[in-house]
N, CA, C and O atoms as a Maestro MAE file, in Angstrom:
{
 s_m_m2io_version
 :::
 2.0.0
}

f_m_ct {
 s_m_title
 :::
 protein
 m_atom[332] {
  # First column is atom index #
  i_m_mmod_type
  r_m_x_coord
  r_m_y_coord
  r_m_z_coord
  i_m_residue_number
  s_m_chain_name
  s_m_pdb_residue_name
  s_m_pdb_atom_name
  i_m_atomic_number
  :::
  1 25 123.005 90.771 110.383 1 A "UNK " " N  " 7
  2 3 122.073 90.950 111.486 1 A "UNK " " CA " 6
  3 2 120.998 91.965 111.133 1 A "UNK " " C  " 6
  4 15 119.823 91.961 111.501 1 A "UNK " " O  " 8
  5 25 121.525 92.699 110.472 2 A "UNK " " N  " 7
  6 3 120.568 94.095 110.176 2 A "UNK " " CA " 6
  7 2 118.858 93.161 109.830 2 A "UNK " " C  " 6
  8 15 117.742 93.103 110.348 2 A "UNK " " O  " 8
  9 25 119.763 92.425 108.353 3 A "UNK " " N  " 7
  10 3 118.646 92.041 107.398 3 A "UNK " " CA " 6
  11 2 117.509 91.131 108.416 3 A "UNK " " C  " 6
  12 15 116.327 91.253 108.094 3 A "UNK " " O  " 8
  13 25 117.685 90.630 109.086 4 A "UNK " " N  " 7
  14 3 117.300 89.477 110.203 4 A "UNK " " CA " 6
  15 2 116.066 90.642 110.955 4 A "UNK " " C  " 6
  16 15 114.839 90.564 111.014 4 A "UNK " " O  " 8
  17 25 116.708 91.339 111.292 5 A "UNK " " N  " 7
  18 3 115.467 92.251 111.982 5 A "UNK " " CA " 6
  19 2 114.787 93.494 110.996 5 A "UNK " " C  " 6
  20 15 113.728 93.950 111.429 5 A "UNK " " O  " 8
  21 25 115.286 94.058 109.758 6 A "UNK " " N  " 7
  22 3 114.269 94.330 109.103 6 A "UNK " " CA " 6
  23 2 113.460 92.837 108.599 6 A "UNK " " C  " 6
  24 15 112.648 93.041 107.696 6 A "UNK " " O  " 8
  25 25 113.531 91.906 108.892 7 A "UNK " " N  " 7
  26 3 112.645 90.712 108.190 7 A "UNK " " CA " 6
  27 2 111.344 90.846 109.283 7 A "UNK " " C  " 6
  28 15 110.148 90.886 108.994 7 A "UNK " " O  " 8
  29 25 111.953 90.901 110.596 8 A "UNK " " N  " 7
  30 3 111.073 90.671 111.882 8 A "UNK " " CA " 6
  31 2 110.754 91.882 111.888 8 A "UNK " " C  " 6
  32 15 109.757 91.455 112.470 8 A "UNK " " O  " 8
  33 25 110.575 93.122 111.815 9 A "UNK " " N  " 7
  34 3 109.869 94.479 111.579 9 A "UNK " " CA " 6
  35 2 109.052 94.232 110.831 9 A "UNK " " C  " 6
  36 15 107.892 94.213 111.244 9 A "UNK " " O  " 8
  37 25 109.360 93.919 109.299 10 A "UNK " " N  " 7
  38 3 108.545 93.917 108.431 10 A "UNK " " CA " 6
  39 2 107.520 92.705 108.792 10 A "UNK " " C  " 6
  40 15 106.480 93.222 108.384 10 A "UNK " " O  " 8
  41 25 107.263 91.859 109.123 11 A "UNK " " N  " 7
  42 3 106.506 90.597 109.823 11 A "UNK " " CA " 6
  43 2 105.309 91.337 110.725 11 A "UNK " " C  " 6
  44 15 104.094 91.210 110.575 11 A "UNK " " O  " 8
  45 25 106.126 92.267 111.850 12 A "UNK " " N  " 7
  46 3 105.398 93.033 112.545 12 A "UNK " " CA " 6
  47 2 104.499 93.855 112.058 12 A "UNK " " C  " 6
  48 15 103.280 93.709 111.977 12 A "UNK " " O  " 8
  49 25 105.040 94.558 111.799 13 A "UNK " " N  " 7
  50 3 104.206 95.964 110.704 13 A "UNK " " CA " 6
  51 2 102.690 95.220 109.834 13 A "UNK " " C  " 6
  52 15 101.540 95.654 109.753 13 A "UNK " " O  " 8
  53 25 103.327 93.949 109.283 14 A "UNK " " N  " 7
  54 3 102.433 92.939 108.475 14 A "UNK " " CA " 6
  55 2 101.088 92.632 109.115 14 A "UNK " " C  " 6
  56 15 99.929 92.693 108.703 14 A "UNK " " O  " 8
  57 25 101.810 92.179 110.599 15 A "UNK " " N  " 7
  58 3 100.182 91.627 111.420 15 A "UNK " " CA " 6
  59 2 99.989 92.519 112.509 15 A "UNK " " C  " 6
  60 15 99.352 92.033 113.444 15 A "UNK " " O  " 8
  61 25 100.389 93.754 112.646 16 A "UNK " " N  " 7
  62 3 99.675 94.719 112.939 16 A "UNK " " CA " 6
  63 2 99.025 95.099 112.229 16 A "UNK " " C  " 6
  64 15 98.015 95.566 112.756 16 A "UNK " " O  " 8
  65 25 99.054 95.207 110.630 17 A "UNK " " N  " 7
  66 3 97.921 95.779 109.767 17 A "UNK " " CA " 6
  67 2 97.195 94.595 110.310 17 A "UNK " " C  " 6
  68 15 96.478 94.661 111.308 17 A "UNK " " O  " 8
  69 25 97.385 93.610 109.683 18 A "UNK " " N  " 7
  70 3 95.863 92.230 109.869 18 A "UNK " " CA " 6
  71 2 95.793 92.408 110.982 18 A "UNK " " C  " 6
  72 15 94.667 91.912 111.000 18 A "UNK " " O  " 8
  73 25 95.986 92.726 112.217 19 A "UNK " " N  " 7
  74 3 94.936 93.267 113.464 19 A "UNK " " CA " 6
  75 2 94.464 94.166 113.410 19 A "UNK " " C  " 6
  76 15 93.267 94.121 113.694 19 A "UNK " " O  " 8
  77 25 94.903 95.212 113.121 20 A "UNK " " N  " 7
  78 3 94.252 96.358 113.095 20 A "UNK " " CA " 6
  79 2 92.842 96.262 111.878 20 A "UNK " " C  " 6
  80 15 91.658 96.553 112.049 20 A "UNK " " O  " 8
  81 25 93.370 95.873 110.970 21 A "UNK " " N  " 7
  82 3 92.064 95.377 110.013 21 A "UNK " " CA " 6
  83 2 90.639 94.664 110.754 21 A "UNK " " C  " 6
  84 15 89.443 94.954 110.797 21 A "UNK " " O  " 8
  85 25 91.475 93.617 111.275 22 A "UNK " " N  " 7
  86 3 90.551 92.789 112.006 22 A "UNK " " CA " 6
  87 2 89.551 93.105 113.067 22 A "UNK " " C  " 6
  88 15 88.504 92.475 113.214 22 A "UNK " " O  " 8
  89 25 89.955 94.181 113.845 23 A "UNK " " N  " 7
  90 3 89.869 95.382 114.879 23 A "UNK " " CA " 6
  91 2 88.647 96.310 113.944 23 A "UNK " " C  " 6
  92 15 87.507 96.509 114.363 23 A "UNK " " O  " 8
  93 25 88.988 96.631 113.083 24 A "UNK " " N  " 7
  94 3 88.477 97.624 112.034 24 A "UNK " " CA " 6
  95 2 86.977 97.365 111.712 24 A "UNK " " C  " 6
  96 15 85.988 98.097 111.708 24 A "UNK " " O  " 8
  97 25 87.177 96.071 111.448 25 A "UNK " " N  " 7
  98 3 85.715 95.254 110.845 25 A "UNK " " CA " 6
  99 2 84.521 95.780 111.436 25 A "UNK " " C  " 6
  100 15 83.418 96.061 110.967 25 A "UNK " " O  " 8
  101 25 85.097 95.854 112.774 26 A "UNK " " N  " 7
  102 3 83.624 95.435 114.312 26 A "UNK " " CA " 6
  103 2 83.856 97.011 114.096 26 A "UNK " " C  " 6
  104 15 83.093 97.583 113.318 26 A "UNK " " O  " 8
  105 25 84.846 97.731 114.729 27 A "UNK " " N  " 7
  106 3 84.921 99.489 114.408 27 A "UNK " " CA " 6
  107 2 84.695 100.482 113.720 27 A "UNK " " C  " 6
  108 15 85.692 100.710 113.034 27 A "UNK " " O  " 8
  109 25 83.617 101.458 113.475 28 A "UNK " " N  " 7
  110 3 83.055 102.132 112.443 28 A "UNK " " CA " 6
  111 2 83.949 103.142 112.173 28 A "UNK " " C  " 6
  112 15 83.650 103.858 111.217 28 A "UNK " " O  " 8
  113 25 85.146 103.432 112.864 29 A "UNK " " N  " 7
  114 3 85.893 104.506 112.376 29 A "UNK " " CA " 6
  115 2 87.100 103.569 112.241 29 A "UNK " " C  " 6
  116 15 88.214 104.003 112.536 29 A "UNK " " O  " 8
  117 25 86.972 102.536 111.888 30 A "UNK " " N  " 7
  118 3 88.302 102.135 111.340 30 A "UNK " " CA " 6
  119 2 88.027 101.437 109.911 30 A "UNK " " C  " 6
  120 15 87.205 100.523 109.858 30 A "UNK " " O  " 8
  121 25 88.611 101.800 108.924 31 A "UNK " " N  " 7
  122 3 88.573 100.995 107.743 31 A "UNK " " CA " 6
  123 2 89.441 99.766 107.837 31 A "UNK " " C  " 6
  124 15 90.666 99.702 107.742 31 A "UNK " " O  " 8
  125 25 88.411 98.632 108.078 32 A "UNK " " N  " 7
  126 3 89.158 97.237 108.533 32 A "UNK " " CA " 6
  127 2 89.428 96.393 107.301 32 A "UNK " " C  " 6
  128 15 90.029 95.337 107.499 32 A "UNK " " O  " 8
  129 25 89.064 96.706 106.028 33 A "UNK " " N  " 7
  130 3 89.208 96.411 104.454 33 A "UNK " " CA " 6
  131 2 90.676 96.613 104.296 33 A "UNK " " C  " 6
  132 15 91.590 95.805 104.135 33 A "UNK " " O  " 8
  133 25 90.642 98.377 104.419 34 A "UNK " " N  " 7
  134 3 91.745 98.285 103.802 34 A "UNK " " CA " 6
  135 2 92.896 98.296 104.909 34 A "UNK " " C  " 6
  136 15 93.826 98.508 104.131 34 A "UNK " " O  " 8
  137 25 93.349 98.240 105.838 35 A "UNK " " N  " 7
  138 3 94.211 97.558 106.926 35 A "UNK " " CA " 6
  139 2 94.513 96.205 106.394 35 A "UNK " " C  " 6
  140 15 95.705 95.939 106.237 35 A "UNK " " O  " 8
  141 25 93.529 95.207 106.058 36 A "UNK " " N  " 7
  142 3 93.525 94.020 105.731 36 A "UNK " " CA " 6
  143 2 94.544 93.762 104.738 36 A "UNK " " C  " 6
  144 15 95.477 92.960 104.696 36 A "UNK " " O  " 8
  145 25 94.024 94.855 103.774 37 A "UNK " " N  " 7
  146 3 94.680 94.421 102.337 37 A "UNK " " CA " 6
  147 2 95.813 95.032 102.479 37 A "UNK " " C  " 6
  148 15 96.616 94.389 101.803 37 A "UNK " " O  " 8
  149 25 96.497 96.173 103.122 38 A "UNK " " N  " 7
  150 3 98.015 96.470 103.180 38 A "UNK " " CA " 6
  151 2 98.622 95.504 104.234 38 A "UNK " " C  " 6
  152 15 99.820 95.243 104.118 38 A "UNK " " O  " 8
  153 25 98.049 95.052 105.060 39 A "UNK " " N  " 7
  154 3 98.854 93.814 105.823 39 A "UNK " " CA " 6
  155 2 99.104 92.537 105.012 39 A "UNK " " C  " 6
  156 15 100.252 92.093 105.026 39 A "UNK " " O  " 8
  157 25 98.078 91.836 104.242 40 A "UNK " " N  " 7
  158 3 98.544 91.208 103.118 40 A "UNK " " CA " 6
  159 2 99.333 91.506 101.969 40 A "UNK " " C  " 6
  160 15 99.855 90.553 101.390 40 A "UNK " " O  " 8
  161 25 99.552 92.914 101.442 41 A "UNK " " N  " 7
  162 3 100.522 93.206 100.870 41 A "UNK " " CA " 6
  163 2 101.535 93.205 101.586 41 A "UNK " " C  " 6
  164 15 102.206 93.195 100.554 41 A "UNK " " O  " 8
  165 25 102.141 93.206 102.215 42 A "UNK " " N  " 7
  166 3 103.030 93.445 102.935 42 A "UNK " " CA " 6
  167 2 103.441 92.314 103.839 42 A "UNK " " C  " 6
  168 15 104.442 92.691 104.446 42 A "UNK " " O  " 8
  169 25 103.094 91.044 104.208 43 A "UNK " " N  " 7
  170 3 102.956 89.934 104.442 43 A "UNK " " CA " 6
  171 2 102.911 88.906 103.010 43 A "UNK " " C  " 6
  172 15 103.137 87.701 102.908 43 A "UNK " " O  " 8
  173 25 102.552 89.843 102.065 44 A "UNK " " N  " 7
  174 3 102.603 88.556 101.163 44 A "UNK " " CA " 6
  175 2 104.189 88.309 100.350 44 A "UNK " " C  " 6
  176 15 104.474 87.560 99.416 44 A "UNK " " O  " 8
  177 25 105.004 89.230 101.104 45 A "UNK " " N  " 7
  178 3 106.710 88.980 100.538 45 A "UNK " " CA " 6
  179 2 107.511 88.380 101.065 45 A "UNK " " C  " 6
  180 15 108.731 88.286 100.932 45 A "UNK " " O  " 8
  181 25 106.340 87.672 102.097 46 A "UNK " " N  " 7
  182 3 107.355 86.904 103.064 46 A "UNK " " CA " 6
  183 2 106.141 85.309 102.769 46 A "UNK " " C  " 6
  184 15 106.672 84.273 102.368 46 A "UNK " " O  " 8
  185 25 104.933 85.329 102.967 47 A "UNK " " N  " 7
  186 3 104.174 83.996 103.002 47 A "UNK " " CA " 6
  187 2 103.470 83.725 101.847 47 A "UNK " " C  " 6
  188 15 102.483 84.310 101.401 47 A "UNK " " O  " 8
  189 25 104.207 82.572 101.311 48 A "UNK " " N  " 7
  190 3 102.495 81.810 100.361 48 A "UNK " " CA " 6
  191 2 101.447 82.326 100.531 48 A "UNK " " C  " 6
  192 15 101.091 83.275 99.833 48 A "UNK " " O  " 8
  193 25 100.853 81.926 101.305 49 A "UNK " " N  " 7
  194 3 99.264 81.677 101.485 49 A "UNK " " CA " 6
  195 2 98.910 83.181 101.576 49 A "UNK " " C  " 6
  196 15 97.740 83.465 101.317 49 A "UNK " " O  " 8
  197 25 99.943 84.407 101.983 50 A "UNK " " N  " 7
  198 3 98.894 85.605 101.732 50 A "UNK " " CA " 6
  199 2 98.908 86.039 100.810 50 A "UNK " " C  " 6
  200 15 98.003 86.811 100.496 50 A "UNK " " O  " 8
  201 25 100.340 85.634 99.611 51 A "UNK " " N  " 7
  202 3 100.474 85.850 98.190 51 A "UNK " " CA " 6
  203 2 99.004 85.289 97.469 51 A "UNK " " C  " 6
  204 15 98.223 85.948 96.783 51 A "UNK " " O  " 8
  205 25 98.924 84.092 97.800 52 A "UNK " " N  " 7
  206 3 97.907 83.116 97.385 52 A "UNK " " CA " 6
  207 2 96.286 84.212 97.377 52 A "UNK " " C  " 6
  208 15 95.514 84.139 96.422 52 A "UNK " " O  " 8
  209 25 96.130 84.743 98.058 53 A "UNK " " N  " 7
  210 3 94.885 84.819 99.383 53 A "UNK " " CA " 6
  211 2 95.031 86.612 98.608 53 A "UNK " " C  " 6
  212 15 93.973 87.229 98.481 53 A "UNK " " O  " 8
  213 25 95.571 86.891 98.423 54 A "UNK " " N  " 7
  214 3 95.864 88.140 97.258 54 A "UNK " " CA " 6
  215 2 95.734 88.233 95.727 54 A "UNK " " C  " 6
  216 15 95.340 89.197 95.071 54 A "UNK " " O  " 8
  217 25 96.201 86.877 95.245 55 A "UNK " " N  " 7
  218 3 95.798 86.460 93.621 55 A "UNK " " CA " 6
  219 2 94.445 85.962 93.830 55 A "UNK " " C  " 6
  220 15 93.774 86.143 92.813 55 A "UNK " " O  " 8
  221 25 93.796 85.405 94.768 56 A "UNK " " N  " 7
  222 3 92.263 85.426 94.367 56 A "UNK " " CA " 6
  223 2 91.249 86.221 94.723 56 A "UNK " " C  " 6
  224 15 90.175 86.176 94.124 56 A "UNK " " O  " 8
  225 25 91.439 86.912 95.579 57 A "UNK " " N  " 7
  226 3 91.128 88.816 95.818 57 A "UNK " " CA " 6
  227 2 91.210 89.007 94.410 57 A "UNK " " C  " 6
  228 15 90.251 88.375 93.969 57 A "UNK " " O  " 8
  229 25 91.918 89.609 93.308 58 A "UNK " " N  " 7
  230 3 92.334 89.628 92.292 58 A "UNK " " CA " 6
  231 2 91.514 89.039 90.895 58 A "UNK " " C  " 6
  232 15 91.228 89.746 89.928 58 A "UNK " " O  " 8
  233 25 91.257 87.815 91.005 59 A "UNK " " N  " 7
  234 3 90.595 87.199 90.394 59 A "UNK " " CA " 6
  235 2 89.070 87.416 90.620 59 A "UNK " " C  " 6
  236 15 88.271 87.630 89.708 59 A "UNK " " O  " 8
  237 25 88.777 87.341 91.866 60 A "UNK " " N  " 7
  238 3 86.936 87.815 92.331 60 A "UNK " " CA " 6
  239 2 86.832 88.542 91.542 60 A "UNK " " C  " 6
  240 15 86.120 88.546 90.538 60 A "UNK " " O  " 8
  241 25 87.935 89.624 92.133 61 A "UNK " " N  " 7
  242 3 86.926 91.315 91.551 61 A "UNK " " CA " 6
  243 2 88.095 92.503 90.656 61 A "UNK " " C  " 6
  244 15 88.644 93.586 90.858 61 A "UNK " " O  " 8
  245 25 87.962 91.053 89.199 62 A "UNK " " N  " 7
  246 3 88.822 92.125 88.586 62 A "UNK " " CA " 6
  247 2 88.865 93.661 87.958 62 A "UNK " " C  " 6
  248 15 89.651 94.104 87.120 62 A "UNK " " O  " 8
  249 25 87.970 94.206 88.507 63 A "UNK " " N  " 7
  250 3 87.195 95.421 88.450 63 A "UNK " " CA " 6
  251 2 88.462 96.620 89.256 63 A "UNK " " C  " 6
  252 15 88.936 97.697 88.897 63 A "UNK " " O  " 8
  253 25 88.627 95.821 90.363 64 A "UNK " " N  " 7
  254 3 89.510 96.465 91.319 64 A "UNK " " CA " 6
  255 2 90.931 96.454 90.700 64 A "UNK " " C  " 6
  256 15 91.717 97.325 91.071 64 A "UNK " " O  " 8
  257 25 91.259 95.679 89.930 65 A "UNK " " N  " 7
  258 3 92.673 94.989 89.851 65 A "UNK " " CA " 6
  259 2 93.650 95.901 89.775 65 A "UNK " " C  " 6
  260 15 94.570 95.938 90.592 65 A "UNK " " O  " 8
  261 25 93.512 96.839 88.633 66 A "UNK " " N  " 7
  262 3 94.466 98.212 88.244 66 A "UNK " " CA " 6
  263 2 94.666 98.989 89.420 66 A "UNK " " C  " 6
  264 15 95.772 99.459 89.684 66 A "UNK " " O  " 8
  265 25 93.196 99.232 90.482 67 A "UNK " " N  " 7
  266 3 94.068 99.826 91.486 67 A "UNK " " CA " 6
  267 2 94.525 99.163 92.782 67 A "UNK " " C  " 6
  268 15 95.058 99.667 93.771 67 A "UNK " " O  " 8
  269 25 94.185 97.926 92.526 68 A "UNK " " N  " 7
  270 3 94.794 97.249 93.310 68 A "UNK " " CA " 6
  271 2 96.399 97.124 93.246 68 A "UNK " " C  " 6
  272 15 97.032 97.048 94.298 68 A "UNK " " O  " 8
  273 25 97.022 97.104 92.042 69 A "UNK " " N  " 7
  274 3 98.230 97.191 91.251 69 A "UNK " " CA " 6
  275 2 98.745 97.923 92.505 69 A "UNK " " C  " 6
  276 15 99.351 97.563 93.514 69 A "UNK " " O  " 8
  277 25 98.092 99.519 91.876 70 A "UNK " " N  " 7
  278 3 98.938 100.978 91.962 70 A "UNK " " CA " 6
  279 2 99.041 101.035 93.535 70 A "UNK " " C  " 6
  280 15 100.043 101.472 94.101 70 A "UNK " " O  " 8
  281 25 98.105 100.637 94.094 71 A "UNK " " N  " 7
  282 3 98.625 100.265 95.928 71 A "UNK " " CA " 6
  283 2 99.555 99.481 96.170 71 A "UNK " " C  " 6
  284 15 100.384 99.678 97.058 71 A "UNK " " O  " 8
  285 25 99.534 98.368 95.315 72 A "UNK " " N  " 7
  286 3 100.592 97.472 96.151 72 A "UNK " " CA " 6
  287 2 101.978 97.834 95.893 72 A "UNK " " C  " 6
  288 15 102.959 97.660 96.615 72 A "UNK " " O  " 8
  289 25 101.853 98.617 94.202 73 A "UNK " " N  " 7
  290 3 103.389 98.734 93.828 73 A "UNK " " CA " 6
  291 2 103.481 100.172 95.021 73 A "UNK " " C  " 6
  292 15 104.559 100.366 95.581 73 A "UNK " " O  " 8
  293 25 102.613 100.846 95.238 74 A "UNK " " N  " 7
  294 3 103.335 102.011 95.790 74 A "UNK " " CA " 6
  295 2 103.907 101.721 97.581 74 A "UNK " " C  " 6
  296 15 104.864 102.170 98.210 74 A "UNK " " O  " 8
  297 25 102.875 100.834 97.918 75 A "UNK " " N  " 7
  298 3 103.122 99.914 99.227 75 A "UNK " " CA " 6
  299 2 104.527 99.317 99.598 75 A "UNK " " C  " 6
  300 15 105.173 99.589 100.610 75 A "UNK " " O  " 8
  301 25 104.855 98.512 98.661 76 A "UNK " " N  " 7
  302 3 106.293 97.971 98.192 76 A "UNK " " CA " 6
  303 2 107.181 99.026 98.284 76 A "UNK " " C  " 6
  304 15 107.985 99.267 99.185 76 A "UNK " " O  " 8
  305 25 107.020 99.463 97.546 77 A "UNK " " N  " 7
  306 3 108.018 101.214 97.096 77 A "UNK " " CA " 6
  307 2 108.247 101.581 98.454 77 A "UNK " " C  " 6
  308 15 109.422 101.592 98.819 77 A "UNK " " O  " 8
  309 25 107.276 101.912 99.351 78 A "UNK " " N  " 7
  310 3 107.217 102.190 100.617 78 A "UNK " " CA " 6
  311 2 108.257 101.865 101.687 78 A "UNK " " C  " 6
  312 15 109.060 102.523 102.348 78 A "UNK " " O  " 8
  313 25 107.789 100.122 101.550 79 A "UNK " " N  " 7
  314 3 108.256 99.464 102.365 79 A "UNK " " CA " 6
  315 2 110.131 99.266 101.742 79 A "UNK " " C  " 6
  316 15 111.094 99.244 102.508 79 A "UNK " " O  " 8
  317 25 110.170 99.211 101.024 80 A "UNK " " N  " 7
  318 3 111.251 99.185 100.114 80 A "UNK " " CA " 6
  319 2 112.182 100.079 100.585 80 A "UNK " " C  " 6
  320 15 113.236 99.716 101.107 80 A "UNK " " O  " 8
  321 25 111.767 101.548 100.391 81 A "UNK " " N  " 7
  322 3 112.520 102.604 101.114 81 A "UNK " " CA " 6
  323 2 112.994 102.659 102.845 81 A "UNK " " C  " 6
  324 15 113.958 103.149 103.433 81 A "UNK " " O  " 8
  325 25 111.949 101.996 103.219 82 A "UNK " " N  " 7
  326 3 111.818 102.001 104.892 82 A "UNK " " CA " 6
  327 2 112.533 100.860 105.453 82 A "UNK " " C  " 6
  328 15 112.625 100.677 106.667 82 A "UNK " " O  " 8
  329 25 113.107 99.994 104.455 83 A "UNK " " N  " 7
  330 3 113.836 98.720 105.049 83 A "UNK " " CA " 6
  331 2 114.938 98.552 103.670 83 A "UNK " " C  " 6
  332 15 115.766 97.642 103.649 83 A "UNK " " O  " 8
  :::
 }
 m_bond[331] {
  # First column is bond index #
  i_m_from
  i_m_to
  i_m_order
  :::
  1 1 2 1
  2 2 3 1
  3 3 4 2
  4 3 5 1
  5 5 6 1
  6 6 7 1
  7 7 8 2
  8 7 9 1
  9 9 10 1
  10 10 11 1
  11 11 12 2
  12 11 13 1
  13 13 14 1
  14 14 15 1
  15 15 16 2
  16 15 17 1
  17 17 18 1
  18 18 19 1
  19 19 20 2
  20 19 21 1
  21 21 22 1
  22 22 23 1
  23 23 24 2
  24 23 25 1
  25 25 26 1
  26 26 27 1
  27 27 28 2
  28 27 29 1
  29 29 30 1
  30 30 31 1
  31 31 32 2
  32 31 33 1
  33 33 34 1
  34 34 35 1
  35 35 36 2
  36 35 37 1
  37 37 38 1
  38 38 39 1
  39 39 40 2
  40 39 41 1
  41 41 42 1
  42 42 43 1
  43 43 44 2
  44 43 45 1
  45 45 46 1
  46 46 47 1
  47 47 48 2
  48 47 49 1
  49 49 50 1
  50 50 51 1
  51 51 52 2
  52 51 53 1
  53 53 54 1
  54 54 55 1
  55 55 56 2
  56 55 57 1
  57 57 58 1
  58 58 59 1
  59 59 60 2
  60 59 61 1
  61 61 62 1
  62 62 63 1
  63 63 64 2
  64 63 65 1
  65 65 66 1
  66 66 67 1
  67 67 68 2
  68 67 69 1
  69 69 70 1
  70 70 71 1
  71 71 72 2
  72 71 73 1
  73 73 74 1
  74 74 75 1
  75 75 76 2
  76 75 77 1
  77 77 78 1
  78 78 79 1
  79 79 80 2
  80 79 81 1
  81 81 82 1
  82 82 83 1
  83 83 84 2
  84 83 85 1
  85 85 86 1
  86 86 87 1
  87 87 88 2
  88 87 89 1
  89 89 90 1
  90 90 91 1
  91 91 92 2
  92 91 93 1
  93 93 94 1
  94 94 95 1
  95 95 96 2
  96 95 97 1
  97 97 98 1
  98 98 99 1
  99 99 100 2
  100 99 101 1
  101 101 102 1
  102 102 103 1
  103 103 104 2
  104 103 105 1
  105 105 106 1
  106 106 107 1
  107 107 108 2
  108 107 109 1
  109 109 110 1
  110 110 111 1
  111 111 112 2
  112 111 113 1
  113 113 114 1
  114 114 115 1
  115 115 116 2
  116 115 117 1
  117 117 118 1
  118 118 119 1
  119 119 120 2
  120 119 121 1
  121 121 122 1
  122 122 123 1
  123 123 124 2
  124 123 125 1
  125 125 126 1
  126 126 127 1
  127 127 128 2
  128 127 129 1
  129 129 130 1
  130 130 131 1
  131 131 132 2
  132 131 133 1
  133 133 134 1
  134 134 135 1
  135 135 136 2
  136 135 137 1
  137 137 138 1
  138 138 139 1
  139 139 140 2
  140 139 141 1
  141 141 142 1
  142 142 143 1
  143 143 144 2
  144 143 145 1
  145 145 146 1
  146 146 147 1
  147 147 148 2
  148 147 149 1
  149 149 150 1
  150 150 151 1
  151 151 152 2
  152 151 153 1
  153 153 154 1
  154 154 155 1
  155 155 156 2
  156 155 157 1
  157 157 158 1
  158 158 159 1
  159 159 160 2
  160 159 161 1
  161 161 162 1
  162 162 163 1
  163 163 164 2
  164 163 165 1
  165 165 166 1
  166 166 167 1
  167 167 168 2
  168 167 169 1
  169 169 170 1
  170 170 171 1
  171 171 172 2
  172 171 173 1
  173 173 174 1
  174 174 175 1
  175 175 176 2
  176 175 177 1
  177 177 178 1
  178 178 179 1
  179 179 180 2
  180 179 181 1
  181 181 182 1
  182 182 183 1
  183 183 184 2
  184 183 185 1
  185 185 186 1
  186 186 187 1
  187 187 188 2
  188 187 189 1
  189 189 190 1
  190 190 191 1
  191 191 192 2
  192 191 193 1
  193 193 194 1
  194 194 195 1
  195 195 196 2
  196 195 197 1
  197 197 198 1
  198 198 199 1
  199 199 200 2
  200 199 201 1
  201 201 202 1
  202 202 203 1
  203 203 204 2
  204 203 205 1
  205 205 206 1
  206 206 207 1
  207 207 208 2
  208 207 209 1
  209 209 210 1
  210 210 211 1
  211 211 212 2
  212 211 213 1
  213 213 214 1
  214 214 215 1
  215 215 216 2
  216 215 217 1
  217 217 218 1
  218 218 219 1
  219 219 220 2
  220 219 221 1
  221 221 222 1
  222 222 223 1
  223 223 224 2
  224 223 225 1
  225 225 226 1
  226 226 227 1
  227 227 228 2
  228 227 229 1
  229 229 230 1
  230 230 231 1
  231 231 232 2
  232 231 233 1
  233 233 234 1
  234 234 235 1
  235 235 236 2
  236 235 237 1
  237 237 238 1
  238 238 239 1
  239 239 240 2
  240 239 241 1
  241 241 242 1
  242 242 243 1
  243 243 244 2
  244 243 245 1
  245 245 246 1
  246 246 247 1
  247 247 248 2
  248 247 249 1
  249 249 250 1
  250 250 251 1
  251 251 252 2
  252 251 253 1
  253 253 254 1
  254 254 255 1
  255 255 256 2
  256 255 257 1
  257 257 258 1
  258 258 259 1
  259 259 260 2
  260 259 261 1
  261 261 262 1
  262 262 263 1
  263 263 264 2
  264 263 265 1
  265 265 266 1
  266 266 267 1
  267 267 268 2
  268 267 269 1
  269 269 270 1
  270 270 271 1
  271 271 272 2
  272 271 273 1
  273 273 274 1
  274 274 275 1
  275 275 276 2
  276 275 277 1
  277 277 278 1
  278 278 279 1
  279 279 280 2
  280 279 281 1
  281 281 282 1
  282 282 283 1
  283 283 284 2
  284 283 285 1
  285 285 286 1
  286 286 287 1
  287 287 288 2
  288 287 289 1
  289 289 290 1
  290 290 291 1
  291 291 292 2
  292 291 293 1
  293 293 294 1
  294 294 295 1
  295 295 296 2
  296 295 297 1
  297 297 298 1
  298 298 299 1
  299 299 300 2
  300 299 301 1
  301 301 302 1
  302 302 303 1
  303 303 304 2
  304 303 305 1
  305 305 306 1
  306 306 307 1
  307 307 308 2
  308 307 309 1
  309 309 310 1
  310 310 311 1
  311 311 312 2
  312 311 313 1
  313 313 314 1
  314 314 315 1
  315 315 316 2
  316 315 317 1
  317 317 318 1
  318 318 319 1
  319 319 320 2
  320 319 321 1
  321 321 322 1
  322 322 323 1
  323 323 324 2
  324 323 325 1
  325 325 326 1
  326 326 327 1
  327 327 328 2
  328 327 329 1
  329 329 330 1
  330 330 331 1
  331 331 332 2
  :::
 }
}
């Protein structure tokens, strides 16, 4: 049972970032970028399409990529500890 509702936490947490991101966009004191991109990290361990929707983020602008890395692994790590 535990695992069942850290799945549904972690889901939550996921598209509260992508709202809050989304929220962010139109909001000048919210960074709606990066909300975006930790809700897709964090959504993308559960769905395709945000795994997907993350490898071509990735591919655009491989400029970013290395620290794109060091966020997601530390994101994970995060979430890892917290569930």
């Amino acid at each position: 049972m535990k695992t069942k509702a850290k799945k549904i936490l972690k889901l939550l947490v996921g598209w509260a970032f992508i709202l809050f991101g989304i929220v962010g966009l139109f909001l000048p004191f919210l960074k709606g970028i990066l909300f975006l991109f930790v809700g897709l990290v964090i959504l993308s361990s559960e769905y395709v399409w945000a795994h997907r929707l993350l490898s071509k983020i990735r591919n655009r602008f491989p400029r970013v990529t290395a620290r794109l890395d060091k966020v997601t692994t530390a994101i994970h790590d995060r979430i890892g500890k917290a569930f």
